[in-house]
C-alpha positions in Angstrom: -4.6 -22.8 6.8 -3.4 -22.6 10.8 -3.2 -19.6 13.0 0.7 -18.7 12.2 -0.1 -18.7 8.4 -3.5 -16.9 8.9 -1.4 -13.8 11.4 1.1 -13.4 9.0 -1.4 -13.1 5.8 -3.1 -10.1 7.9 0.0 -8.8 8.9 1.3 -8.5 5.6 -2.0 -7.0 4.3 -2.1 -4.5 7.0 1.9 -3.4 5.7 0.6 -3.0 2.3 -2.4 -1.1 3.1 -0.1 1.2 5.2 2.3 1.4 2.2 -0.5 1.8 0.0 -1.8 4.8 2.1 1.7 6.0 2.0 1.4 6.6 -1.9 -1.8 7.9 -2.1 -0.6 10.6 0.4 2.8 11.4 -2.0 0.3 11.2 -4.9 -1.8 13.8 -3.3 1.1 16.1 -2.1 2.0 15.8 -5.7 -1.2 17.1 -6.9 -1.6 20.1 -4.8 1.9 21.1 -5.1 1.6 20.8 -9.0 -1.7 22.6 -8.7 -4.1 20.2 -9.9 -7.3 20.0 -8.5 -9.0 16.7 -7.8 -12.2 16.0 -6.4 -12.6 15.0 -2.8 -14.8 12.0 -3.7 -11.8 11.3 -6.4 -9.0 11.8 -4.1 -10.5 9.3 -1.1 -11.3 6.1 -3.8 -8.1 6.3 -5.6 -6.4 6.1 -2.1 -8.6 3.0 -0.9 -8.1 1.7 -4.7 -4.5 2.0 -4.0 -3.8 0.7 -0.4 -6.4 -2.2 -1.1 -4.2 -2.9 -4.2 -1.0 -2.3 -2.4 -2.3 -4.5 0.5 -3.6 -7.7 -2.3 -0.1 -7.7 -3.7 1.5 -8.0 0.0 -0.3 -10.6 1.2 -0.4 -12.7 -1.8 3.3 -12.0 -3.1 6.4 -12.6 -0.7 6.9 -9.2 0.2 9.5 -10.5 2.9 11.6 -12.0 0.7 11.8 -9.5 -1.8 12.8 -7.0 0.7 15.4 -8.9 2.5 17.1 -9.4 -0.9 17.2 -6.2 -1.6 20.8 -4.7 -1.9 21.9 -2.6 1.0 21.8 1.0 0.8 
């Protein structure tokens, strides 16, 4: 594996952590507006469950070419 291939892997992990994160927080808000109580402990490893999950299928899918053929909006 060279450098280029090696950047982009990470970079791509990073996007689906981030996007990962980005459902754990709506999953939260979801919870607390439905006024179900979750555990701290709970709440923190379904989010790194998540974003590492998130993050797995980025990097080892092509996220970039299933988003670029995505119809416009």
């Amino acid at each position: 594996m060279n450098q280029q291939s090696l950047r982009r892997l990470i970079k791509r992990f990073i996007f689906g952590i981030l996007a990962g994160f980005f459902v754990a927080a709506i999953y939260w808000s979801y919870s607390t507006y439905f006024h179900a109580s979750f555990s701290l402990i709970y709440g923190i490893m379904s989010s790194l469950f998540l974003a590492i999950f998130f993050g797995l299928i980025a990097a080892l899918t092509d996220l970039d070419n299933l988003l670029d053929n995505l119809p416009p909006l």
